[in-house]
VEXMARNU-234076 format. One record per residue (C-alpha): x, y, z; residue in one letter. Coordinates in nm, 4 decimals. Layout:
N
<kegu <X, Y, Z>, "A">;
...
//
This chain:
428
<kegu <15.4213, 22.0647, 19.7991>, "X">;
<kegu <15.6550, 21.8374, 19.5868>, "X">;
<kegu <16.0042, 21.7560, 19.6545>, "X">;
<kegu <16.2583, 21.5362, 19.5640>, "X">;
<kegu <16.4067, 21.3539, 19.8556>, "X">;
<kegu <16.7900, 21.3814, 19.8194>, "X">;
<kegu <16.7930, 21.7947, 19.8916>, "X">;
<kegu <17.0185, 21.9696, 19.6515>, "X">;
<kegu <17.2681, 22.2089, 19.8027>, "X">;
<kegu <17.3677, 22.4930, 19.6081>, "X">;
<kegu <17.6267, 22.6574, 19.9030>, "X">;
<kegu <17.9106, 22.4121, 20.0019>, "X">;
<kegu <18.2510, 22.4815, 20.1708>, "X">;
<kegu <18.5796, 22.5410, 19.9931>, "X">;
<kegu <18.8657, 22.3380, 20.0505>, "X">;
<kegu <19.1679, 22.5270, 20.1506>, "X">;
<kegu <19.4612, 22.5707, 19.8743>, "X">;
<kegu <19.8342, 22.5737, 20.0014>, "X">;
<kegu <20.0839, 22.8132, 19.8308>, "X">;
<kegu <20.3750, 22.6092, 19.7171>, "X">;
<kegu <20.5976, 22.5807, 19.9582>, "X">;
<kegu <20.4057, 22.7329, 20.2464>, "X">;
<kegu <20.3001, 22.5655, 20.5505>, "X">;
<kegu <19.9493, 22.2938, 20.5879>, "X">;
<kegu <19.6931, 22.3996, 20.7721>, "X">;
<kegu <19.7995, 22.7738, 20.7798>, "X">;
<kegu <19.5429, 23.0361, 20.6852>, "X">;
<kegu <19.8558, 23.2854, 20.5790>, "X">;
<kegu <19.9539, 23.1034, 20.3189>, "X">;
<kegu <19.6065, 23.1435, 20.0902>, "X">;
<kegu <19.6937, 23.4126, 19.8577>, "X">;
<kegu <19.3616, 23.4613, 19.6720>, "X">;
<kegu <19.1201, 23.7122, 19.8134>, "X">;
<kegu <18.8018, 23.4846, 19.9016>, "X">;
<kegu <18.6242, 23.8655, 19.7138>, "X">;
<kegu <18.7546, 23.7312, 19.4187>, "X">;
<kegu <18.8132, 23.3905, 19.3954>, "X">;
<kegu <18.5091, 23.2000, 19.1769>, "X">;
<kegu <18.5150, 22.8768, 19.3577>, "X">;
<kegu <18.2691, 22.5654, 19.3164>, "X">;
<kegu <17.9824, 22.7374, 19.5208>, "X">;
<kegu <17.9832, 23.0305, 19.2850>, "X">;
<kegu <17.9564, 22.8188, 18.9924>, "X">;
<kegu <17.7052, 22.5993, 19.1107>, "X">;
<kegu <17.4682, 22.9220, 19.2265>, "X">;
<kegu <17.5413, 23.0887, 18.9133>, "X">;
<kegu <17.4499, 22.7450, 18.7153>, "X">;
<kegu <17.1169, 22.7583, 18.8815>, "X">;
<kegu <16.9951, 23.0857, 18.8867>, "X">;
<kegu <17.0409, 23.0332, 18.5221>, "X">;
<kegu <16.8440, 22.7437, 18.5064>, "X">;
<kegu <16.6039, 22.9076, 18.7072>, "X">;
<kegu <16.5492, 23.2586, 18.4737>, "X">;
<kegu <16.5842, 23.0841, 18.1740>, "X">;
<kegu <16.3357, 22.7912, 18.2513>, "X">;
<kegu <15.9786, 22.8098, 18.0225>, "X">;
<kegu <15.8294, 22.6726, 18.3618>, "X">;
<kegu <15.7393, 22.8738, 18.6080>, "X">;
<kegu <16.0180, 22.8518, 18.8803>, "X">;
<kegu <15.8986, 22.9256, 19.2582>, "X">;
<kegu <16.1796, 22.9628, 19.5524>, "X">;
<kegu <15.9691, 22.9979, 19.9283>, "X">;
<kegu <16.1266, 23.0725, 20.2617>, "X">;
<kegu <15.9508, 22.8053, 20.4728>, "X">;
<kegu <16.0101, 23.0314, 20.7660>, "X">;
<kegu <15.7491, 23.3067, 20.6515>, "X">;
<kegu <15.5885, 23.0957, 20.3923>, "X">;
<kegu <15.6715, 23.3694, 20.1716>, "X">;
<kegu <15.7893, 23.3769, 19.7871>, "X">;
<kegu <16.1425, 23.4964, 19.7645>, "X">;
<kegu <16.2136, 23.4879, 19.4163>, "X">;
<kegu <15.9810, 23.3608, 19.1248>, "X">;
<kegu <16.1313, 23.3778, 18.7545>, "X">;
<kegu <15.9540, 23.5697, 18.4867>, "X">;
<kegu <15.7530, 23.2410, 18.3589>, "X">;
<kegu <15.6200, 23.2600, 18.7276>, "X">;
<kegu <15.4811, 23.6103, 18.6439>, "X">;
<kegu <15.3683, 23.5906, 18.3013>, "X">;
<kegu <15.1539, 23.2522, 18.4353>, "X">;
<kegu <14.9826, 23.3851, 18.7063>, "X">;
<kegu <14.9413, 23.7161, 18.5228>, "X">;
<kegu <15.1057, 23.9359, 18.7153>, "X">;
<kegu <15.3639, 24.2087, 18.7559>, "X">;
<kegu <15.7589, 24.1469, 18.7879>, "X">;
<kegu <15.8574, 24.0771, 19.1154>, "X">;
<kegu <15.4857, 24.1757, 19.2374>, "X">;
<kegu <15.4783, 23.7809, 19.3518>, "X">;
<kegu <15.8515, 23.8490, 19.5616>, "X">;
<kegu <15.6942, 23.8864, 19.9353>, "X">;
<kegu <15.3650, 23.7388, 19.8768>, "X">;
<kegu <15.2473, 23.4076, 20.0615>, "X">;
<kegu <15.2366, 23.0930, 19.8923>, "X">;
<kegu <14.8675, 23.0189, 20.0022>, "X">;
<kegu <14.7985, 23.3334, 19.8349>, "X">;
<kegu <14.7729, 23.1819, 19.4516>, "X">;
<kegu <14.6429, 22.8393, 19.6245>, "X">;
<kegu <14.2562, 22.7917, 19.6679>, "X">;
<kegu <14.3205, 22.5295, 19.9482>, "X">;
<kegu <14.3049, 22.6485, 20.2548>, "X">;
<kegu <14.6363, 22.7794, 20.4284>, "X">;
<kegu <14.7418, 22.5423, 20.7091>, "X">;
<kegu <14.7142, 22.2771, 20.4524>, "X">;
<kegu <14.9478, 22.4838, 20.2084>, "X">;
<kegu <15.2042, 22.5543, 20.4970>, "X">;
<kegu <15.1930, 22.1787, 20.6442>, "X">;
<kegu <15.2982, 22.1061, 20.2851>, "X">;
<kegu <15.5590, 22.3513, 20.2609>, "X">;
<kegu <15.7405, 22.1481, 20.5430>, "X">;
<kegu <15.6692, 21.8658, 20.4173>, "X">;
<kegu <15.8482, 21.8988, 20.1178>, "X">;
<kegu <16.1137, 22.0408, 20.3158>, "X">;
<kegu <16.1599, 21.7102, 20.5151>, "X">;
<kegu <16.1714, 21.5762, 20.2129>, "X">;
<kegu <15.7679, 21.3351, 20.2508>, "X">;
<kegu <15.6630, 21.4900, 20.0148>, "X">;
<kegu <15.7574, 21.5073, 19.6295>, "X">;
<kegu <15.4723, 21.6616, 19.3875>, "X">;
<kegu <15.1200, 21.7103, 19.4283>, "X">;
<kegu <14.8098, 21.8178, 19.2282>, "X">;
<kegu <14.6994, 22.1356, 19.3742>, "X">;
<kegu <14.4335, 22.4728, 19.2036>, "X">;
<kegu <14.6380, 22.7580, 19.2128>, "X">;
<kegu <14.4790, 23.1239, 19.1789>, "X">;
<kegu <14.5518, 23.3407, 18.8670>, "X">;
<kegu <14.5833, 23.7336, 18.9483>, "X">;
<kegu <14.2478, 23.7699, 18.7488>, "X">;
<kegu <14.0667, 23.5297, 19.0011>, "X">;
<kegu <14.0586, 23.2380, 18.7279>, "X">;
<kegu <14.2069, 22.8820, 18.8676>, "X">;
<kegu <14.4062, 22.6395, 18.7170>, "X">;
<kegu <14.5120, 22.2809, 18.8175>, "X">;
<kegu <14.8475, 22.2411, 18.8456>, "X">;
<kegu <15.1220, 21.9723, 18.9247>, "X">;
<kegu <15.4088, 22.1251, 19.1491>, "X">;
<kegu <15.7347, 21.9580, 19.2136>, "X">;
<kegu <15.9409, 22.0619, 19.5185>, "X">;
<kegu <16.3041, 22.0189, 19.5953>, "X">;
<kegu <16.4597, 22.1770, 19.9083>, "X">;
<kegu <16.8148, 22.3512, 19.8144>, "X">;
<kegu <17.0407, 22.5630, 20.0374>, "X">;
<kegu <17.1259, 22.9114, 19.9528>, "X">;
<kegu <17.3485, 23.1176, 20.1950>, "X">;
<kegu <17.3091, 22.9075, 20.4988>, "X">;
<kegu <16.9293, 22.8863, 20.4513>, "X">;
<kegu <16.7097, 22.6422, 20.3406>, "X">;
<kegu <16.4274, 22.6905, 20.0640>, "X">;
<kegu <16.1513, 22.5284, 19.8824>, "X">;
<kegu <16.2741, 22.5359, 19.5569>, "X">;
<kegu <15.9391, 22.4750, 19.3828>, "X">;
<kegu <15.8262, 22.4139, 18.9836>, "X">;
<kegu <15.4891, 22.4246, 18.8580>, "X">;
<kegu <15.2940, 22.2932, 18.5653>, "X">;
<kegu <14.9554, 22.3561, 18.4081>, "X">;
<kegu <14.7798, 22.0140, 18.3889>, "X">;
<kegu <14.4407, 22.2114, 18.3357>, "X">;
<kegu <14.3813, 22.0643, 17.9872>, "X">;
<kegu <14.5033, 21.7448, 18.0796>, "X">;
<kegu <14.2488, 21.7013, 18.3496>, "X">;
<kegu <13.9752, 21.8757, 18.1242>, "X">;
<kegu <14.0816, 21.5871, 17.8704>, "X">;
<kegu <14.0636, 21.2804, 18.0925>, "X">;
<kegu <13.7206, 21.4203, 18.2491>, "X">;
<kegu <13.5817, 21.4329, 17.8937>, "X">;
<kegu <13.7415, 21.0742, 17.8058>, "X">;
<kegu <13.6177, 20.9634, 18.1739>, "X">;
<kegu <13.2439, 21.1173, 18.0674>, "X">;
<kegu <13.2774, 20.9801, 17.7262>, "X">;
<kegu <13.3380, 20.6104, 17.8804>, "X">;
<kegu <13.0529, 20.6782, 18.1139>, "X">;
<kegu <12.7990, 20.7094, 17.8229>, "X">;
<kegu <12.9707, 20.4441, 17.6352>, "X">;
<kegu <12.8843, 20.2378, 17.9055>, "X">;
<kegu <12.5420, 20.3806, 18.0020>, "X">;
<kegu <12.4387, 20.3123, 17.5945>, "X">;
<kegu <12.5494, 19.9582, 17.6774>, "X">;
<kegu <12.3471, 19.8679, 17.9764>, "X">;
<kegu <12.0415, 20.0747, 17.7831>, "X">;
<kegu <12.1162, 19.8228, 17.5236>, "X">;
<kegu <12.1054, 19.5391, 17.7496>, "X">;
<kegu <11.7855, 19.6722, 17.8937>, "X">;
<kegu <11.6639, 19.6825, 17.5926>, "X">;
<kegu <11.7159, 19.3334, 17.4451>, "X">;
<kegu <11.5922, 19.1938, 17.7939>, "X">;
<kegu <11.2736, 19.4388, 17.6703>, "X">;
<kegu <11.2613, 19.3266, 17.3421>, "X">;
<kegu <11.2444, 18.9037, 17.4376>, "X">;
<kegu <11.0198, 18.9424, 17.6564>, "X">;
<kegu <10.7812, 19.1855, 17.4963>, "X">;
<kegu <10.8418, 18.9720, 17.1466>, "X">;
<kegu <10.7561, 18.6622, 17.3506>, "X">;
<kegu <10.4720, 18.7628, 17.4523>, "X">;
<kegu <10.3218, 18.9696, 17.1420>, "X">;
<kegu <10.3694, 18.6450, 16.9359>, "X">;
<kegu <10.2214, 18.3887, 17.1723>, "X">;
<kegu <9.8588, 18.5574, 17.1441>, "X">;
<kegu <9.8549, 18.5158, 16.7860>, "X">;
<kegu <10.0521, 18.1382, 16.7619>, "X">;
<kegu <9.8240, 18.0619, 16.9895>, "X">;
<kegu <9.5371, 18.1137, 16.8313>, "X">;
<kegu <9.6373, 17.9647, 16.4865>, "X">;
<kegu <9.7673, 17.6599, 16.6714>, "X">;
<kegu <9.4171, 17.6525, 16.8076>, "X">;
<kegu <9.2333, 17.6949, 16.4960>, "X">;
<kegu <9.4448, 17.4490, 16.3102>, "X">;
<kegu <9.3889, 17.1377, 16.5930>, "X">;
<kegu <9.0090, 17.2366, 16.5662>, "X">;
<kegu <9.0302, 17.1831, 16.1813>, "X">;
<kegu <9.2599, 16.8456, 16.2142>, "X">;
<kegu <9.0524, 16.6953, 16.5134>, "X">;
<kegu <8.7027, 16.7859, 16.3390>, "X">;
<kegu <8.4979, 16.4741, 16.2194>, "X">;
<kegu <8.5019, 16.4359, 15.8302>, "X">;
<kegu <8.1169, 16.4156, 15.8389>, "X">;
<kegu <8.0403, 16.7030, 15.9615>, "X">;
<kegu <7.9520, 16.9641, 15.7728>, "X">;
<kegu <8.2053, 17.3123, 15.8224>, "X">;
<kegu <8.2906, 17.6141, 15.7523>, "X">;
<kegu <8.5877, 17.6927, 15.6223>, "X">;
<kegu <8.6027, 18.0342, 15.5983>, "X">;
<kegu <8.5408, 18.1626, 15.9356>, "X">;
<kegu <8.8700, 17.9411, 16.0304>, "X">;
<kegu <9.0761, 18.0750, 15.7281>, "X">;
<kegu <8.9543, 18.4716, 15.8124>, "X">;
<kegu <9.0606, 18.3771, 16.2271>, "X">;
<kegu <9.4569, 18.2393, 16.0822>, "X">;
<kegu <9.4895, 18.5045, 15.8226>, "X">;
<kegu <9.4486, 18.8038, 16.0291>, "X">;
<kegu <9.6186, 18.6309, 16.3711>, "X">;
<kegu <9.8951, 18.6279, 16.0783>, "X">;
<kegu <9.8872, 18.9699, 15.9620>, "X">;
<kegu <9.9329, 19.0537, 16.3338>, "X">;
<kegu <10.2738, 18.8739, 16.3429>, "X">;
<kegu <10.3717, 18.9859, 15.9657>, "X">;
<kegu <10.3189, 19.3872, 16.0910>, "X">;
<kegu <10.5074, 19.2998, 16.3999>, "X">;
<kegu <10.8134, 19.1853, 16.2465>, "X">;
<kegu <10.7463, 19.4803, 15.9428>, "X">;
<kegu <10.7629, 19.7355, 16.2962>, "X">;
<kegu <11.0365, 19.5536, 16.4072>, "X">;
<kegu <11.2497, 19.5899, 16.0434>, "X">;
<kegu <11.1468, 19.9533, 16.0263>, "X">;
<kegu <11.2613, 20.0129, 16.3296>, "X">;
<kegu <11.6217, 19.8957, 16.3733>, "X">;
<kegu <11.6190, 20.0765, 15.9700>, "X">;
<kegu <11.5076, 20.4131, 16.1730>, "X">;
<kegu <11.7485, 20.3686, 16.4468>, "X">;
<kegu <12.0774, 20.2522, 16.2312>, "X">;
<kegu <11.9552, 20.5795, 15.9628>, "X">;
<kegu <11.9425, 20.3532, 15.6759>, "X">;
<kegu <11.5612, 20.4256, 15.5938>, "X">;
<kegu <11.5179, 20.5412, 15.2379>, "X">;
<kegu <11.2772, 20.7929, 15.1563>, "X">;
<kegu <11.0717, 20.7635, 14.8525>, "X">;
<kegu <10.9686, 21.1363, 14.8040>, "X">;
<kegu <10.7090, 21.1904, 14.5908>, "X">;
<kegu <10.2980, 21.3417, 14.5377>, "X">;
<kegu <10.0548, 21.1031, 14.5836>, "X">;
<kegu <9.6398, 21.0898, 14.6689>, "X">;
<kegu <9.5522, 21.0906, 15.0456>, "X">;
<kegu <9.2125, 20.9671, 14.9213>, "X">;
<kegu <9.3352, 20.6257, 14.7669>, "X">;
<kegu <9.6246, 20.5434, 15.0281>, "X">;
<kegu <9.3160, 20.5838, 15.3201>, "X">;
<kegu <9.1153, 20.3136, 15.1426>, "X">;
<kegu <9.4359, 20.0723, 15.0767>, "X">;
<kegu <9.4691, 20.1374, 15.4471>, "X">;
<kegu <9.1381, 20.0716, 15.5634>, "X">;
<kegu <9.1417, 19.7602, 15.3799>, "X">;
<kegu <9.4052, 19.6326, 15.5714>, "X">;
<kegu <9.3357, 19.7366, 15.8502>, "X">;
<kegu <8.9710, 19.5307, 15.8282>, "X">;
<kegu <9.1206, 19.1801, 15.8501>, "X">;
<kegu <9.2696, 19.2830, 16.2200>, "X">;
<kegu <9.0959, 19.0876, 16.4835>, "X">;
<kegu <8.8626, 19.3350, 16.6818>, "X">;
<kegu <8.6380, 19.3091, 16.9530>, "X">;
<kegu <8.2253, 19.2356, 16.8202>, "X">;
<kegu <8.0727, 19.5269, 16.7321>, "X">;
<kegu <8.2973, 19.7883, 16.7402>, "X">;
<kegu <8.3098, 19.9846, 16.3890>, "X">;
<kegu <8.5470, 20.1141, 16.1479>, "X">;
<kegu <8.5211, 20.4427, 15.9309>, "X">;
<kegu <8.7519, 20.7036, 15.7559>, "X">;
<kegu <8.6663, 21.0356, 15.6438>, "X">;
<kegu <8.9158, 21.2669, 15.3678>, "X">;
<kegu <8.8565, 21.6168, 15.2981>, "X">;
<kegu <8.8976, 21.7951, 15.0581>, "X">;
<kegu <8.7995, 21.5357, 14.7457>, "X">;
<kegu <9.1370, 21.4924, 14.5856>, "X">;
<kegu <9.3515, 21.5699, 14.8581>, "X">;
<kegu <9.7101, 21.5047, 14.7707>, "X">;
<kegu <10.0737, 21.5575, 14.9563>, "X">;
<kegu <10.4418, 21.5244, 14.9034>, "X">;
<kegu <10.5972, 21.2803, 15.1058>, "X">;
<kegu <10.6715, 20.9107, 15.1305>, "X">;
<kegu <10.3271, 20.7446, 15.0671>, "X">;
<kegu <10.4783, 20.3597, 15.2202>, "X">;
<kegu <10.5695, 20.5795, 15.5250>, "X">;
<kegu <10.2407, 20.7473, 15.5753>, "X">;
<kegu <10.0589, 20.4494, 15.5241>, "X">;
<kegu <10.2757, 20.3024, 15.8091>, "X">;
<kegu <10.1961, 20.6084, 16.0014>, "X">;
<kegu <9.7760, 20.5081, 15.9578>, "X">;
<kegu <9.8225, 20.1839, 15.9897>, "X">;
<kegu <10.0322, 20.1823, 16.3610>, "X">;
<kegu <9.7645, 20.4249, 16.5206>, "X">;
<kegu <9.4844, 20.2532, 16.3841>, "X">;
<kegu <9.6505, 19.9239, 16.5189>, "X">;
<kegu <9.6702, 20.0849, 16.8606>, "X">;
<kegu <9.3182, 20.1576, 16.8325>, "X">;
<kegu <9.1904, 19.8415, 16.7594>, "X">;
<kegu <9.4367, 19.6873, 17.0518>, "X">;
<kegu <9.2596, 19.8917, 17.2980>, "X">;
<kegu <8.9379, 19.9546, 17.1676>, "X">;
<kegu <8.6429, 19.7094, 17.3117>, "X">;
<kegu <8.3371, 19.8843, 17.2220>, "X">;
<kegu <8.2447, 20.1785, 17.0217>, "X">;
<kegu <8.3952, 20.2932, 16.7007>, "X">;
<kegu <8.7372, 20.3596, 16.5559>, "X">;
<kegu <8.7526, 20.6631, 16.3369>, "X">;
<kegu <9.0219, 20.7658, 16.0533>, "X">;
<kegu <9.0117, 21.1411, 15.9420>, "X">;
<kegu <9.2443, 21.2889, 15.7294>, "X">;
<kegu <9.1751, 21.6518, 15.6462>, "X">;
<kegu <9.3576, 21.9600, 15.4481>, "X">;
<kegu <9.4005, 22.3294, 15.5489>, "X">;
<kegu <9.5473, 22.6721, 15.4891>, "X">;
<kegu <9.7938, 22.7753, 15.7645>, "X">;
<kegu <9.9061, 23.1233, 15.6152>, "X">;
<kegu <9.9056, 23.0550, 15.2420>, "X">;
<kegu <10.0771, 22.7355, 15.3158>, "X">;
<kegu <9.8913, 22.3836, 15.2552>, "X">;
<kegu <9.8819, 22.1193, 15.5759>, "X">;
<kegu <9.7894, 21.7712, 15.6433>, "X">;
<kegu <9.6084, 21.6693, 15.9466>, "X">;
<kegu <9.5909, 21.3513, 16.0362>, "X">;
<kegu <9.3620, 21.2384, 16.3400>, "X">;
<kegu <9.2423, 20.9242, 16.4876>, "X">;
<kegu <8.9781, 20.8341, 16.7268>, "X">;
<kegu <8.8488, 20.5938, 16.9037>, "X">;
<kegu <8.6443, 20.5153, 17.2335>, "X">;
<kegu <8.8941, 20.2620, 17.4060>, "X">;
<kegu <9.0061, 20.2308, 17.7541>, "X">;
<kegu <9.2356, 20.5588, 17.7530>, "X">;
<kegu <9.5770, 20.5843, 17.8587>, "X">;
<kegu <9.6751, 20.5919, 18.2266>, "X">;
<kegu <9.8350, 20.9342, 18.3262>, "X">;
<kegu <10.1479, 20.7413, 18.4710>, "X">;
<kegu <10.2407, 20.5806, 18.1417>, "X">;
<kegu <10.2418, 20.8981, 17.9452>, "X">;
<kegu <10.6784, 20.9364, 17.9726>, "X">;
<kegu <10.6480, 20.5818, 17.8310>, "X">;
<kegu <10.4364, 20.6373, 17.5432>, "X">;
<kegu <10.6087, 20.6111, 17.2462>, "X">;
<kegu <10.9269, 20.4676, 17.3769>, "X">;
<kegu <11.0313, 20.1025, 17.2255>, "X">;
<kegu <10.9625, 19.7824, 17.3992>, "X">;
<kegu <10.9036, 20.0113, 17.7066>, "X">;
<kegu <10.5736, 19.8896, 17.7816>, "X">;
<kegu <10.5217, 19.6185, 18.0383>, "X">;
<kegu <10.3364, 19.2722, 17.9941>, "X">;
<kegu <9.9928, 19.2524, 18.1234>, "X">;
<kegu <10.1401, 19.1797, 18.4732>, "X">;
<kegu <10.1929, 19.5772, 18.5265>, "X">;
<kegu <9.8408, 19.7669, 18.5657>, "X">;
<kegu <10.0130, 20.0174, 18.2921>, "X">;
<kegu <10.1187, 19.7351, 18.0369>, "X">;
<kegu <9.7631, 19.5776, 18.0860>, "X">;
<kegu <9.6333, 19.9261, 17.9716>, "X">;
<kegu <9.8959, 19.9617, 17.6744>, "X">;
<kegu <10.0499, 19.6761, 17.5945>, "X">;
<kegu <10.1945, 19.6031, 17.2714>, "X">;
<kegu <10.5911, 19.6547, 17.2065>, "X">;
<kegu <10.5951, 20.0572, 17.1522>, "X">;
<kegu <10.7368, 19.9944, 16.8462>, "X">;
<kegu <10.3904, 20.1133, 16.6698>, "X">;
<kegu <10.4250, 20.4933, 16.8204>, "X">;
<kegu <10.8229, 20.5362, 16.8222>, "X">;
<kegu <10.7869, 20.4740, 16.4054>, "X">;
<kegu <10.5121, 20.7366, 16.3910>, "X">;
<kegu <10.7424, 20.9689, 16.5381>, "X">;
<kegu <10.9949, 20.9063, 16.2885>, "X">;
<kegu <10.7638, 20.9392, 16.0486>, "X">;
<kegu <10.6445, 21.2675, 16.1434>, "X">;
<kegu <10.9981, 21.4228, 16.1860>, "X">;
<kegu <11.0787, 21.3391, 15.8686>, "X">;
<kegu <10.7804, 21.4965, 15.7212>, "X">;
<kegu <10.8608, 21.8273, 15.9663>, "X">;
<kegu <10.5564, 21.7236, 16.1353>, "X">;
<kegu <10.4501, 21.6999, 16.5002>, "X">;
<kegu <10.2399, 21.4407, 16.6871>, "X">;
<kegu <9.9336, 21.5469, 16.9426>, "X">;
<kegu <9.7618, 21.2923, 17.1793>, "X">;
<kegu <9.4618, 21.2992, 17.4361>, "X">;
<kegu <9.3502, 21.1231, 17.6350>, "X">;
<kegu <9.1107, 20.9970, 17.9301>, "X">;
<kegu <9.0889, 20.6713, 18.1162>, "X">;
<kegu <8.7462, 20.4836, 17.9761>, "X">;
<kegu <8.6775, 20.7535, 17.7688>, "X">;
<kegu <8.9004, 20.7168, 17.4519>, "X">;
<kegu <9.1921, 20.8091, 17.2773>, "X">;
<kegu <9.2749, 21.0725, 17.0236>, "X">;
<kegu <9.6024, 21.0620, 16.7734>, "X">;
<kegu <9.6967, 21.4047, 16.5487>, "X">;
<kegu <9.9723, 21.4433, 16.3192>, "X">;
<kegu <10.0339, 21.7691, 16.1218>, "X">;
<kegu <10.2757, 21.8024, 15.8722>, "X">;
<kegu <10.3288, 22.0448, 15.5446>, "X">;
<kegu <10.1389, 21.8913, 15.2070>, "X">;
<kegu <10.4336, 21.9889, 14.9734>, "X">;
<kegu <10.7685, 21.9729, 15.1506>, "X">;
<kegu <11.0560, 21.8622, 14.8692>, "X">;
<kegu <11.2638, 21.7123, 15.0798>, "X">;
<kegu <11.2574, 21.5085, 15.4059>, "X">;
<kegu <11.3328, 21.6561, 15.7303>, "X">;
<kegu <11.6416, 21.6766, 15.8764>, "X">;
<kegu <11.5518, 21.7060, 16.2040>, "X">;
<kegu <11.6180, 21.4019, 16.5251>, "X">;
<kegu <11.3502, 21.0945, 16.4990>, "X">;
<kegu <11.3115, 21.1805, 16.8631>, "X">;
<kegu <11.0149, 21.3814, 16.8172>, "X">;
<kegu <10.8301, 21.4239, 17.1318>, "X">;
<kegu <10.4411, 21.3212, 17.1452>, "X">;
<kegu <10.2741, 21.6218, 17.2757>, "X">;
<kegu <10.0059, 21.5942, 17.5417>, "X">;
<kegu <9.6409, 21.7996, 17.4725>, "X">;
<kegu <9.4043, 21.8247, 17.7392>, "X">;
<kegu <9.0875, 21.7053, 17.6686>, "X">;
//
């Protein structure tokens, strides 16, 4: 408990008074009944056992004898919820949850006068606890020394600095995830661009070192730089899209437009990608003249990243784009699939999938199975959240990949639900 060192002492002695003319040092000649005479110790006990009533605080007096509350004002009772004087007689390590040798070793310490305040739970009469802050100052009533003891409720001030103390945790959590990031983002930028520089700095020394006489072909050359540069150009487009998704300054463009047409503008880019020999490209729509309301730029992103991802990891076999239309309860929906026979994704990258510049180089048996920055998948899920959609995946090591989206055909308005939409596993 509390106290304040210098003890203040409510009962002192009276100096004597002499009748005039009668004789020092003789008891006789005191005329005033001591009954009746309101000396300096009455005033001061009177002066604080109206401090005491009156205070707002509660006001705690314990006989550190028996441990026991003596007197407690009505603040006392109307804090710790119960009835008057129902405290008077109770122990003190009754309303405190720590233990009660430690309550009475601090009883006499305050007493001694070690120990000033402390931060302690005290126990309401409905079982509730509150922290409290409890100052103690020994005084001296009647020849007897008690723990004159004050208490306040620092409950909301605790609740207030663990909240600022949590905030400031997450503050600096999102910093070092920041960090992480950025160390993420160079290195997985570094090394998404040098494939591509690479191979137009290669193509351009073979067409500057080539002999004037002989006889080439230009085209081949110009096909190999233009899509190693369309590679870059829809990295840095993921890159701008992305920090637009993540600082919520993407604009919609709402509006009804032909799934049929945007496939074909897709496929068309998506045809100059470099690809491994032989492996195939085709897109199916159904039915003729399928349409939907939505931001056409953002579903053409939406094609365009998983067919990306396809071609990344697809070394044989065939890529396929189908976008189909059905009836889910008089309601019109958009399904949006693709396919392909790649490598598959490894069952311990799944919690990475989809998370930006998450995926490791080709140094990490994962990363050599993914690779690529993320950035492709997290924007699909944007996309999809803001078209109330949801995003379906399976999968199988060697055995191909398989991307679904479904989403309403004629929402008005864009979703307002979190861009963290999670990519939901199927099993195959």
């Amino acid at each position: 408990m509390p106290v304040n060192r210098s003890a203040v002492r409510i009962s002192r002695a009276s100096p004597r008074r002499m009748r005039p003319g009668g004789r020092r040092g003789v008891p006789g000649g005191i005329r005033e009944s001591a009954a009746t005479r309101r000396g300096p110790d009455a005033d001061s006990r009177a002066f604080f056992e109206g401090l005491f009533e009156r205070s707002p605080a509660p006001q705690l007096l314990i006989d550190p004898d028996s441990g026991r509350f003596v007197r407690v004002n009505s603040a006392a009772n109307d804090f710790y919820g119960f009835e008057a004087n129902q405290l008077v007689g109770m122990p003190a390590s009754a309303v405190c949850v720590e233990d009660r040798a430690m309550v009475e070793r601090m009883i006499h310490q305050s007493i001694r006068g070690d120990l000033r305040w402390a931060e302690m739970h005290h126990r309401m009469a409905d079982g509730s606890t509150r922290q409290v802050e409890v100052l103690g100052t020994p005084i001296v009533m009647n020849q007897h020394t008690l723990l004159h003891v004050q208490v306040h409720d620092i409950s909301e001030k605790k609740r207030l600095e663990r909240a600022n103390i949590q905030t400031l945790e997450q503050q600096v959590h999102a910093q070092n995830r920041a960090i992480k990031t950025l160390e993420n983002l160079l290195g997985v930028v570094g090394h998404e661009l040098r494939t591509p520089l690479c191979a137009i700095r290669a193509t351009c020394e073979l067409l500057l070192g080539r002999d004037p006489d002989e006889a080439v072909s230009w085209d081949e050359h110009l096909r190999t730089m233009h899509g190693q540069v369309v590679v870059v150009a829809n990295m840095l487009h993921q890159m701008l899209d992305a920090a637009r998704l993540h600082n919520g300054r993407m604009n919609w463009n709402w509006k009804v437009f032909s799934l049929e047409e945007l496939v074909i503008e897709t496929m068309e880019g998506i045809r100059v990608l470099p690809r491994a020999a032989g492996v195939t490209l085709d897109a199916f729509v159904a039915p003729e003249g399928l349409q939907m309301t939505g931001d056409r730029n953002g579903i053409q992103r939406l094609m365009t990243n998983l067919l990306s991802n396809a071609v990344r990891h697809t070394d044989q076999g065939s890529i396929d784009l189908m976008v189909t239309g059905e009836d889910r309860n008089g309601e019109p929906w958009i399904r949006i699939a693709v396919h392909d026979t790649g490598r598959g994704i490894p069952e311990e990258m799944r919690d990475r999938l989809g998370r930006p510049f998450m995926i490791q180089g080709d140094d990490d048996r994962g990363g050599a199975m993914l690779g690529g920055t993320g950035l492709g998948l997290s924007i699909c899920r944007a996309i999809a959240a803001a078209h109330a959609g949801t995003i379906y995946v399976s999968s199988r090591c060697g055995s191909g990949t398989t991307f679904t989206v479904e989403m309403p055909a004629m929402r008005c308005l864009p979703s307002d639900e979190t861009v963290d939409l999670p990519i939901l596993w199927e099993e195959c």
